[in-house]
C-alpha positions in Angstrom: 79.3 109.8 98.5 82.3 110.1 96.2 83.1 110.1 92.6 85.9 108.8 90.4 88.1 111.0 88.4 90.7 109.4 85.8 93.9 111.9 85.7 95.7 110.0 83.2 96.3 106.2 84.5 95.7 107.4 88.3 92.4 107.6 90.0 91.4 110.3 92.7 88.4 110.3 94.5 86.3 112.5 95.8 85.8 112.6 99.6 83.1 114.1 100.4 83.1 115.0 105.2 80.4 116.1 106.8 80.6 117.8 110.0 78.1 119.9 112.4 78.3 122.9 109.8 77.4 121.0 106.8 79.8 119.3 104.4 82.7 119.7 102.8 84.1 118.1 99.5 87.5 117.3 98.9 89.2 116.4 95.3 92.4 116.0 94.6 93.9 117.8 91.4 97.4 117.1 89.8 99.3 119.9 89.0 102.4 121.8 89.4 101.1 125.3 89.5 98.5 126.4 92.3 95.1 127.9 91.5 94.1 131.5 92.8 92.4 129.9 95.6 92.9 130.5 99.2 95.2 128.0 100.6 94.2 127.0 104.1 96.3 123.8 104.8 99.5 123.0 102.8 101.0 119.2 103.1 104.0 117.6 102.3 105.5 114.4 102.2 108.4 114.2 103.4 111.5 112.3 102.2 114.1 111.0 103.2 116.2 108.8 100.2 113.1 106.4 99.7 111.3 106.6 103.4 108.7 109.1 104.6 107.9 111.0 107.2 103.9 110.5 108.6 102.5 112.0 111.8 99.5 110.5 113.8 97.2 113.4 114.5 94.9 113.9 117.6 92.6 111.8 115.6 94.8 108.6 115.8 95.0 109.3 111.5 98.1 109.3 109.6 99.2 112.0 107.5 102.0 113.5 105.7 103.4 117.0 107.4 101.6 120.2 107.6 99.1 122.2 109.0 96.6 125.1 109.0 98.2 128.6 107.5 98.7 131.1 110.5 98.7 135.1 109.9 101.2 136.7 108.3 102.7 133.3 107.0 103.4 132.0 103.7 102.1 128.5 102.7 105.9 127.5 102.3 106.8 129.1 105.8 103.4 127.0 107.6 104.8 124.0 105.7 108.5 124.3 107.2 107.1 125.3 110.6 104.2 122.4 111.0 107.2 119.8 109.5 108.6 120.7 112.7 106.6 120.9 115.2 104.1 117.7 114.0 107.7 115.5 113.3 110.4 117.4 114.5 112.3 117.5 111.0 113.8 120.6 108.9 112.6 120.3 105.4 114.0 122.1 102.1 113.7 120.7 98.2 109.6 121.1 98.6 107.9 120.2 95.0 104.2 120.9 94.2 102.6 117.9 92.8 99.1 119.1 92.8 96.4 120.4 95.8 93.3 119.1 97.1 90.0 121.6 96.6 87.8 122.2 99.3 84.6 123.1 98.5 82.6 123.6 102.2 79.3 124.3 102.0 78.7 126.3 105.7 81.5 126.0 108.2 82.1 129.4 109.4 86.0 128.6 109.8 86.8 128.3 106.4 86.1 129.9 103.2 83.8 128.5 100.5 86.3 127.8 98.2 89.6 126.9 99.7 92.8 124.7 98.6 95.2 122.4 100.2 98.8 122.1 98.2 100.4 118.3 98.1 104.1 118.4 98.3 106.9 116.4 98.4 110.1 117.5 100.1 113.8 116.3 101.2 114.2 116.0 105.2 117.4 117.8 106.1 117.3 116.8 110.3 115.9 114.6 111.7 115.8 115.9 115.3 116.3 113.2 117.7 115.2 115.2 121.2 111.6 115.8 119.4 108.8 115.8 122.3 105.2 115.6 120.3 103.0 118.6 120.8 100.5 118.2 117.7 100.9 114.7 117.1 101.1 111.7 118.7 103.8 110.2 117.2 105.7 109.9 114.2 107.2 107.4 111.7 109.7 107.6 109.3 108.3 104.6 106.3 108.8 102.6 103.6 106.5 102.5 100.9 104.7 99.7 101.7 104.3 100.8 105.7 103.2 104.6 104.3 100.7 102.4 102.4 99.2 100.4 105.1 99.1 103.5 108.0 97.8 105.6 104.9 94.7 103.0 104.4 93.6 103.4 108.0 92.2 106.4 107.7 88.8 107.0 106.9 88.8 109.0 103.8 87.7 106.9 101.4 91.8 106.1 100.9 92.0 109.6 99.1 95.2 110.3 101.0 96.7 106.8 100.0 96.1 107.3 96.6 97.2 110.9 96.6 100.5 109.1 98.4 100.9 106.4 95.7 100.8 109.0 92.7 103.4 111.4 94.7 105.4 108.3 94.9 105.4 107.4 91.7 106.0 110.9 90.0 108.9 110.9 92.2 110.2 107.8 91.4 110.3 109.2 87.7 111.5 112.4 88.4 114.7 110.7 90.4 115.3 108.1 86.8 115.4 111.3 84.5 
């Protein structure tokens, strides 16, 4: 189940998950600010010049960097820290261009009402002795390879749009 929301020319869908605990809706909002929401898992896509950095997680899907929030920890401070470990790169430059809601209707790990920030960011290192410990792998992409790993995953190509509209506010940030 899903619905279509028009945010000016760009459409998001909402992808809906269900799991053992229930089911849990996720919609994709454009913005620059952050509502007063919990924020459980932050992501970025990371840049560097016109590629991006994805990770294959443990469920063979390919994402953009980040992770869940660990005590004590800022969202920025999970972000720079998961960047790391999931791809082995140093980020810095990271823009909020919007966050997913998550509404979950029973899993006991995670509140009712929770958000996920969408970043982009510049990749600093690249560091080449990297050994995987979250991920399986990772792959630094063009557009059009971010697009095709993006549409395997089975989420309704929420992610891949999300992907497309970061790319293309960034593109017109980098003309002005």
């Amino acid at each position: 189940m899903h619905n279509q929301t028009n945010k000016g020319d760009t459409a998001f869908l909402t992808y809906s998950k269900v799991h053992q605990h229930g089911q849990t809706e996720f919609t994709f909002h454009p913005s620059q600010e952050l509502p007063e929401v919990p924020i459980t898992t932050p992501f970025t896509f990371a840049f560097q010049e016109n590629n991006v950095m994805l990770a294959e997680d443990k469920n063979r899907w390919w994402n953009p960097l980040g992770g869940h929030v660990e005590n004590n920890e800022t969202w920025i401070e999970t972000l720079k820290r998961e960047a790391l470990e999931e791809a082995g790169v140093i980020i810095s430059n990271i823009v909020i261009i919007g966050y997913i809601l998550a509404k979950n209707s029973s899993h006991p790990k995670y509140p009712k009402l929770s958000q996920l920030p969408i970043t982009y960011s510049k990749i600093d290192t690249i560091v080449t002795d990297w050994t995987p410990l979250e991920t399986h792998q990772r792959q630094l992409c063009n557009y059009q390879e971010c697009v095709a790993l993006l549409s395997e995953r089975d989420d309704e190509h929420q992610m891949l749009r999300i992907f497309e509209y970061v790319h293309k506010v960034r593109s017109h940030e980098s003309m002005e």
